[in-house]
C-alpha positions as CSV (number, residue, x, y, z in Angstrom):
1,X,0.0,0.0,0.0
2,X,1.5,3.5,-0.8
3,X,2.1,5.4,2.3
4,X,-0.3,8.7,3.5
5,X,0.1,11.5,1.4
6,X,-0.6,14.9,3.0
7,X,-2.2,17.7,1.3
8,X,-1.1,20.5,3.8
9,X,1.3,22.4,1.6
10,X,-1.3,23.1,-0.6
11,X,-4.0,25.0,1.6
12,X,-1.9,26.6,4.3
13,X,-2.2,30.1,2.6
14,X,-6.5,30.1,4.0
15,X,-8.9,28.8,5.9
16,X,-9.2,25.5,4.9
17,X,-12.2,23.1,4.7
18,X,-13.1,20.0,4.1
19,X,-16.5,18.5,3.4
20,X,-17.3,14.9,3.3
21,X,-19.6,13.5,0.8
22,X,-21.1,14.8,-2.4
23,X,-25.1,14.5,-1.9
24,X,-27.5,17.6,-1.3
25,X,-25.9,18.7,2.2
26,X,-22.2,18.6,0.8
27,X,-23.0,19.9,-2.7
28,X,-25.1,23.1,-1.4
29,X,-22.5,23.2,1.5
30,X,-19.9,24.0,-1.6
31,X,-21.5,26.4,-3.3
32,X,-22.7,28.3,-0.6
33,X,-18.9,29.1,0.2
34,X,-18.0,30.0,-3.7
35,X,-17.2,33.4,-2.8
36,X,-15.7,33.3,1.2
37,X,-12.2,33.5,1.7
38,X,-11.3,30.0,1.9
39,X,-10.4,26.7,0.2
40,X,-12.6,23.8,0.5
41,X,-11.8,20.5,-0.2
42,X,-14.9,18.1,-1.4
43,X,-14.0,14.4,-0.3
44,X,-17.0,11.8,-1.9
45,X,-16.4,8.1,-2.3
46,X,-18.4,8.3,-5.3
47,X,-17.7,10.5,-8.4
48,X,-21.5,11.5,-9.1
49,X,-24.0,14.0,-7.2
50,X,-27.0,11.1,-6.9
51,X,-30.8,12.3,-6.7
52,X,-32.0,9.6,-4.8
53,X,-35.8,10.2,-5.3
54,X,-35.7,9.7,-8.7
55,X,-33.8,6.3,-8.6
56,X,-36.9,4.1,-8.8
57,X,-37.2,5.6,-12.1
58,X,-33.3,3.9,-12.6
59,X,-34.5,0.6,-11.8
60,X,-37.8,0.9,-14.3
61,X,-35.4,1.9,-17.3
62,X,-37.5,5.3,-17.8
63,X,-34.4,7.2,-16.8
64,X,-30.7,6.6,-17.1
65,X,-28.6,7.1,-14.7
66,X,-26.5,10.1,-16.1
67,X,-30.1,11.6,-16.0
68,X,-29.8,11.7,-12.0
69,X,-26.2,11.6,-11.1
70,X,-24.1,14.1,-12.9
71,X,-20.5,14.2,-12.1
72,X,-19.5,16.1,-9.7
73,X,-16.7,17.6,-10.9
74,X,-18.2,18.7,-13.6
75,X,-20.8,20.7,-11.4
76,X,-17.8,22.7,-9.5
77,X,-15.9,23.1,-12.6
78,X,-16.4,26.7,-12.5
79,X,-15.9,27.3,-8.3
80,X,-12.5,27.8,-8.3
81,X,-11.7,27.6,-4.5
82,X,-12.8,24.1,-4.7
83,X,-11.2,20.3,-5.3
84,X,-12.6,17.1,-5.6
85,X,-11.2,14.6,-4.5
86,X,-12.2,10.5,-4.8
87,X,-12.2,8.1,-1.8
88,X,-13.7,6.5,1.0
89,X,-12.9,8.3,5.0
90,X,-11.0,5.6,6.8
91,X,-10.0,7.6,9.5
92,X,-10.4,11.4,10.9
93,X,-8.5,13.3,13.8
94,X,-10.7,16.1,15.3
95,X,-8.1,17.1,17.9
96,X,-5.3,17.3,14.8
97,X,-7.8,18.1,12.3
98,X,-6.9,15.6,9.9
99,X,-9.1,13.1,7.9
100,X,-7.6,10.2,6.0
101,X,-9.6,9.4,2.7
102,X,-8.3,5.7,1.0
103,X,-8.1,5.3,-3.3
104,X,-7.7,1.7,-4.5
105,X,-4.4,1.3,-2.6
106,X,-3.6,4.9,-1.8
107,X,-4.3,7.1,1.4
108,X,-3.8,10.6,1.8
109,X,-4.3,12.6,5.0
110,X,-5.6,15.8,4.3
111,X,-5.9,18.4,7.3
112,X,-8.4,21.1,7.5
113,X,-9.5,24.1,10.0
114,X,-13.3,23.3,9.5
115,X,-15.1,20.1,8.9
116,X,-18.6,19.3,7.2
117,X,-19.5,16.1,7.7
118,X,-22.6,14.9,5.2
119,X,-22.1,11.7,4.4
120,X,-25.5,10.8,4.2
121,X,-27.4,7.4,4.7
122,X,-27.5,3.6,4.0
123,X,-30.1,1.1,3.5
124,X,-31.0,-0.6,6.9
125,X,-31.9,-4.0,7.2
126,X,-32.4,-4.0,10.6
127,X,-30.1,-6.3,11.9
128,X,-30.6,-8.8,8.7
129,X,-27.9,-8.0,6.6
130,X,-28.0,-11.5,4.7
131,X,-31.1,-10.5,3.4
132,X,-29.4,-7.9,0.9
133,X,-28.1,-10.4,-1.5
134,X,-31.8,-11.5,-2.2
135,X,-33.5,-7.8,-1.7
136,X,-31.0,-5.0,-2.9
137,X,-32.0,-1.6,-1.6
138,X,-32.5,1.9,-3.8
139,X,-29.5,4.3,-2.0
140,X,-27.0,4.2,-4.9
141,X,-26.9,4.0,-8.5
142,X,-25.0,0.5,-8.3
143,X,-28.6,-0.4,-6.9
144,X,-31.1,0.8,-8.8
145,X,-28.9,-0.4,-12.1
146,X,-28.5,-4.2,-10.2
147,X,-32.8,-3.8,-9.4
148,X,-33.0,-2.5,-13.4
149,X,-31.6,-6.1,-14.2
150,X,-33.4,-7.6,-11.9
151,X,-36.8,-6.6,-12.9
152,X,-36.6,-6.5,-16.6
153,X,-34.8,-10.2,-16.2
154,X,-38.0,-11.5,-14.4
155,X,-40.2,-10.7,-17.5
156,X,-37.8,-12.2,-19.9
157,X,-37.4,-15.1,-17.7
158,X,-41.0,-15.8,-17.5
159,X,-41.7,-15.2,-20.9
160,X,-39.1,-18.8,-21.4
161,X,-40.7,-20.3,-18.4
162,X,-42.7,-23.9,-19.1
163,X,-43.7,-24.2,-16.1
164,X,-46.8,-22.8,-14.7
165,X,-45.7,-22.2,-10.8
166,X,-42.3,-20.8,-11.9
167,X,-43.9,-18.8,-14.5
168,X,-46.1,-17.2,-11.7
169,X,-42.8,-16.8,-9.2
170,X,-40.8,-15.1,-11.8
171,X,-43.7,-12.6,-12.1
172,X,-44.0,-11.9,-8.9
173,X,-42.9,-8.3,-7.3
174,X,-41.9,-7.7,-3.5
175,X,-41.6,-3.9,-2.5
176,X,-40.8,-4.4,1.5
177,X,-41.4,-0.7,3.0
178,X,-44.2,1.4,2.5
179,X,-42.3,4.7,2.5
180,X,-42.2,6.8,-0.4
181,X,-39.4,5.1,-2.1
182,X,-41.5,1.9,-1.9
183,X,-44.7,3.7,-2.9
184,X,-43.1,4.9,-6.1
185,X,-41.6,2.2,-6.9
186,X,-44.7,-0.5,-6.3
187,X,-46.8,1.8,-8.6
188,X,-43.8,2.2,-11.3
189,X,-43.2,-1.4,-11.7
190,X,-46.7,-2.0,-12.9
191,X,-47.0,0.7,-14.8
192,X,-43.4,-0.9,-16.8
193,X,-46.1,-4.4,-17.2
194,X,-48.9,-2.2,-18.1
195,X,-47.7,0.6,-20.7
196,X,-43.7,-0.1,-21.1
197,X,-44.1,-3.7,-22.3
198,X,-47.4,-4.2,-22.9
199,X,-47.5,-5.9,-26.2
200,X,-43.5,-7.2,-26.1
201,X,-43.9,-10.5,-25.2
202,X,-45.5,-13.6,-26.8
203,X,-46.5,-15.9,-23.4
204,X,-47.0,-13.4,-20.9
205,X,-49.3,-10.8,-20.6
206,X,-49.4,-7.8,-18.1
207,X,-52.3,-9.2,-16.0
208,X,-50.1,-11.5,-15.0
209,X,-47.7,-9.3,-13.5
210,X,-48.3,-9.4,-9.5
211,X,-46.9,-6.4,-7.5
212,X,-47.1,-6.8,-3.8
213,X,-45.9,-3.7,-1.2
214,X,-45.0,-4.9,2.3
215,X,-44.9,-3.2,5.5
216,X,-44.8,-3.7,8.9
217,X,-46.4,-0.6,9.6
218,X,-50.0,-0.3,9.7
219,X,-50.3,2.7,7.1
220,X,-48.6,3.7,3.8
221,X,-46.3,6.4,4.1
222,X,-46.7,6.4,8.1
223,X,-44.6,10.0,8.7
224,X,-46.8,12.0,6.0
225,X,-49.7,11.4,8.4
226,X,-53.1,8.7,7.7
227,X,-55.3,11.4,5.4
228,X,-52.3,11.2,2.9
229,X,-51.3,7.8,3.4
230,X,-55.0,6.2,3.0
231,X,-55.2,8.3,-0.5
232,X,-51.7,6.8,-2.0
233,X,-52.6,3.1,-0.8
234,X,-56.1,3.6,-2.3
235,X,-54.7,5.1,-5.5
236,X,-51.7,1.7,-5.8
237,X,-55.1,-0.5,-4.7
238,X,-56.3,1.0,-8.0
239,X,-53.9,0.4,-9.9
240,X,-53.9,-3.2,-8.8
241,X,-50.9,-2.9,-6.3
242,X,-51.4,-5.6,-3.1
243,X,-51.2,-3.6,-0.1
244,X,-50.2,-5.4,2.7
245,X,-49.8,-3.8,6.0
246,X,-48.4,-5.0,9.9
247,X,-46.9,-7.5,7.7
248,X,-42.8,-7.8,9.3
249,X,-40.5,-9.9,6.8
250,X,-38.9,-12.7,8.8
251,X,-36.5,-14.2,5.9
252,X,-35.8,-13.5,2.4
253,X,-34.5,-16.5,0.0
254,X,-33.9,-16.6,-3.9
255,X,-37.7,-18.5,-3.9
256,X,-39.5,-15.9,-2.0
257,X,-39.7,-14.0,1.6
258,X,-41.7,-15.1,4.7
259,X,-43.6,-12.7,6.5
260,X,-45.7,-13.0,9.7
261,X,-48.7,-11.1,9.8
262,X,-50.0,-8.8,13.3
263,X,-51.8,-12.3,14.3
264,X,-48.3,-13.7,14.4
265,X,-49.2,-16.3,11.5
266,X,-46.3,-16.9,9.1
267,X,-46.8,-17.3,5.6
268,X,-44.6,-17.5,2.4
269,X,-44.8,-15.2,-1.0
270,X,-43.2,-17.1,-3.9
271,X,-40.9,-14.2,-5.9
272,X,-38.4,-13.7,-7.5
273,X,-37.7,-10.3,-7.5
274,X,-37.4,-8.6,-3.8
275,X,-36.8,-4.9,-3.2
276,X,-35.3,-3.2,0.1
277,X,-37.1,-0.4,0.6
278,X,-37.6,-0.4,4.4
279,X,-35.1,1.5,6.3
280,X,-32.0,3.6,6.5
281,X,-29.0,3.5,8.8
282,X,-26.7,6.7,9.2
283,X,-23.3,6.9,7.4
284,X,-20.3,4.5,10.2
285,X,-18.8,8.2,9.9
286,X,-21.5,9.2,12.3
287,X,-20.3,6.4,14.7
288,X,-16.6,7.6,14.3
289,X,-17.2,11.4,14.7
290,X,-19.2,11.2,17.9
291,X,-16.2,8.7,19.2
292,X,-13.9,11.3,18.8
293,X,-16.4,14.0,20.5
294,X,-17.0,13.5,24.4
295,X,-20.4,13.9,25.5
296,X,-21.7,13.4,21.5
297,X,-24.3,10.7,21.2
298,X,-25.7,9.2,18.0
299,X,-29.4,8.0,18.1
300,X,-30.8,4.7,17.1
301,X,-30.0,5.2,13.3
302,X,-26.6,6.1,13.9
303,X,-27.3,9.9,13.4
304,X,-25.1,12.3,15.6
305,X,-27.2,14.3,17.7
306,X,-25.8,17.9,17.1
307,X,-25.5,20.9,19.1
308,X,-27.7,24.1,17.9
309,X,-25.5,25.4,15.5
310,X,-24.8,21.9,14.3
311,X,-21.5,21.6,15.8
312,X,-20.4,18.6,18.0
313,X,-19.0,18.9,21.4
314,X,-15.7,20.0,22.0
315,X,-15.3,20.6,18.6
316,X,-16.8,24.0,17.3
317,X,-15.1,23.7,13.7
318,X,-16.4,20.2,13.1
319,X,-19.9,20.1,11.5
320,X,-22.7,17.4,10.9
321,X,-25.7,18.3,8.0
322,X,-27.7,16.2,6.4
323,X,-29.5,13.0,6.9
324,X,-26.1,12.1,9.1
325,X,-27.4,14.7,12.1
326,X,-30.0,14.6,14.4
327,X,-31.6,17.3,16.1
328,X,-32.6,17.3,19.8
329,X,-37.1,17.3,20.1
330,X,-36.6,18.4,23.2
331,X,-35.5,22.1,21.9
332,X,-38.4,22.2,19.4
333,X,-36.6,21.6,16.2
334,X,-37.9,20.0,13.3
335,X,-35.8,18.5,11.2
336,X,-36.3,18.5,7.7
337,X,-35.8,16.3,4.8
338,X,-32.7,16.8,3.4
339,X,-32.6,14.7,0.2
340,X,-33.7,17.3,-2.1
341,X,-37.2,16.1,-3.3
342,X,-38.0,20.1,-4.1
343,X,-34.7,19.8,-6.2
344,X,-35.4,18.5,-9.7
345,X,-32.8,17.5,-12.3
346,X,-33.1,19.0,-15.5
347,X,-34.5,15.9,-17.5
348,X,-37.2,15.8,-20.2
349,X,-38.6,12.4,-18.6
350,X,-39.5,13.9,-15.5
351,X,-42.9,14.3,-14.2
């Protein structure tokens, strides 16, 4: 492995600072300092800016995936008080304000005067992390491009299938989570059967197509409160979408899922296509800056729970936005959604 190279010489001449991760928090975080007197240094693990709401429409083929994750390089082109750089946080020292970012077999410690941490979220399986080979979530591109494969490879499969019972399986459609993501997603997929590929096969025909949307929950979209949730379940009930609520996945195979029902009665749903769309889990980096800051707590998602100016303890330069902070109730706060659904990419397929 190549040893830690430091970028120090580099930014000494002004305030320095880095920001971790390249979704809405750390992107708007950039731009808002495009004319301070500093340097800022953008550290992502991924090359793109990723508008999460719209990958569903990744996994149904109606957009590609340049169409929601534009580089984001190409974005700050034009700021010129800001580099990108490309790696995954291994490490950070908030007493020497330094953070170590890895690159295929290369580290490089880069030190800073402030820190923004917005690293974001991860699909949470709630303890049941086998279940992710057989149920991908929708939180990267990588996923809704694997679930793109997944879904369009069930219809071809079945349209080859000879027998009855497979043929059924193969067009069979698990949404687990009742959130928006799975919501949009449910209704999407049968809309691909219904208007996408209606017509394009010979043996199947898009009545036979069998969505089902999970949730252990007893409501559709349960934060959004029950006036709005009733109207989006009745409106996937109409478009044939099999709601099925207080309904907790217990295992997840290549066949199928089990899931025990409020009565505590297990039964099994023959699929072959599962989606993850149940929970998120806060960035490890939340874990590791709270480590490093006495007195800092994360909650039960892993979030750090923030002081009011969104600082940690002990650490007044060291900043957490984003889905990666929480905010104390107690103080009245109400934290916002941070993912940018009022933030639309310029793209002639969306609605």
């Amino acid at each position: 492995m190549t040893p830690p190279s430091s970028e120090g010489s580099s930014v000494g001449r002004r305030h320095h600072v880095v920001i971790i991760g390249s979704g809405f928090g750390g992107l708007n975080a950039a731009k808002r300092l495009k004319r301070a007197d500093v340097d800022i240094t953008l550290i992502s693990k991924t090359t793109t800016h990723l508008f999460q709401p719209l990958l569903y429409q990744v996994a149904t083929g109606i957009l590609s995936e340049g169409d929601i994750a534009p580089t984001t390089r190409l974005i700050l082109r034009n700021q010129k008080n800001v580099r990108v750089l490309l790696g995954e946080i291994i490490d950070m020292d908030l007493n020497a304000k330094t953070v170590t970012s890895k690159l295929m077999d290369m580290q490089t410690v880069t030190p800073f005067d402030s820190l923004i941490v917005a690293a974001g979220a991860q699909q949470s399986y709630f303890g049941n992390d086998d279940f992710a080979i057989f149920a991908p979530g929708m939180k990267t591109i990588d996923d809704a491009l694997e679930l793109r494969g997944r879904i369009l490879g069930a219809f071809e499969a079945a349209e080859v299938a000879t027998d009855h019972a497979e043929r059924k399986r193969r067009l069979t459609f698990v949404v687990v989570g009742a959130g928006p993501t799975g919501v949009e997603l449910a209704g999407e997929i049968v809309q691909l059967a219904e208007r996408t590929l209606a017509g394009a096969f010979r043996t199947i025909t898009p009545s036979e197509c069998r969505v089902i949307l999970l949730d252990a929950a007893p409501a559709v979209l349960p934060p959004m409160g029950p006036k709005l949730g009733l109207k989006a379940q009745r409106k996937l009930e109409k478009m044939d979408v099999e709601v099925q609520l207080n309904a907790m996945v217990t295992a997840v195979d290549y066949k199928g899922i089990t899931v025990r029902d409020k009565d505590g009665t297990e039964r099994r749903i023959d699929c072959a296509c599962k989606v993850w769309a149940a929970g998120v889990q806060a960035s490890p980096l939340g874990k590791m800056v709270a480590e490093q800051s006495e007195g800092t707590e994360t909650d039960r998602a892993g979030r750090v729970v923030v002081e009011p100016d969104l600082t940690v303890k002990g650490h007044p330069y060291v900043f957490v936005i984003g889905d990666l902070m929480a905010v104390p109730e107690s103080r009245g706060w109400l934290k916002a959604p941070s993912r940018g659904h009022d933030m639309r990419p310029r793209s002639s397929s969306t609605r």
